[in-house]
C-alpha positions in Angstrom: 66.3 -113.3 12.3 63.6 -112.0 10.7 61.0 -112.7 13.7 63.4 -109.5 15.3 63.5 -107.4 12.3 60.3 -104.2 12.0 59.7 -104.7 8.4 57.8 -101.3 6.1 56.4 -101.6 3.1 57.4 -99.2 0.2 55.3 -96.2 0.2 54.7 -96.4 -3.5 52.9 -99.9 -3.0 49.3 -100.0 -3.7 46.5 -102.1 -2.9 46.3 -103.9 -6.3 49.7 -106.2 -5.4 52.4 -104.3 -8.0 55.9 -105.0 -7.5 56.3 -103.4 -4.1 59.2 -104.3 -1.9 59.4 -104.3 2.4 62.3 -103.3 3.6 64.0 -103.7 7.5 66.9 -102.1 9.1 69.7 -102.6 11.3 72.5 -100.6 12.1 74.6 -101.7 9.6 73.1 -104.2 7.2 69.4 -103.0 5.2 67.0 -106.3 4.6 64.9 -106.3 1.8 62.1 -108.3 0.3 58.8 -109.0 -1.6 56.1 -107.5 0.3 53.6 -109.9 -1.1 55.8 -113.0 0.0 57.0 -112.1 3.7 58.8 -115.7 4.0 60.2 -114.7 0.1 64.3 -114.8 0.3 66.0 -111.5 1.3 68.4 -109.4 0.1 70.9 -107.9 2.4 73.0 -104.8 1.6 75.5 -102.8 3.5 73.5 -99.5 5.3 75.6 -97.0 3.2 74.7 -98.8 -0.3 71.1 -99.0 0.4 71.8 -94.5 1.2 73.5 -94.4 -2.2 70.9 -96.4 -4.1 68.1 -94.1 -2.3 70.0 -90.9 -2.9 70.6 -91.8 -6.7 66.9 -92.7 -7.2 65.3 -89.9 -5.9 63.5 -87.5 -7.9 65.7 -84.4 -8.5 69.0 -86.2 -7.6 
């Protein structure tokens, strides 16, 4: 599946290789995975989850 799936890298990674993550969406299920190992293994979470962990993280939230 991944060869079908528009991956984006965090837009807190740099360009000295940190611990950045990629992340891909579908309707209901959010992919994510190592940016500097695209063929790394991914974790899948439910779309809601992944907009609960983002809301809770946020700056001000």
């Amino acid at each position: 599946m991944n060869g079908e799936l528009k991956w984006f890298k965090s837009s807190y990674s740099d360009s000295e290789g940190g611990a950045c993550v990629e992340v891909a969406t579908s309707p209901t299920i959010v992919h994510i995975r190592d940016s500097k190992l695209s063929d790394s293994p991914e974790l899948t979470v439910p779309a809601p989850a992944w907009k609960a962990f983002v809301s809770a993280v946020q700056p001000g939230a």
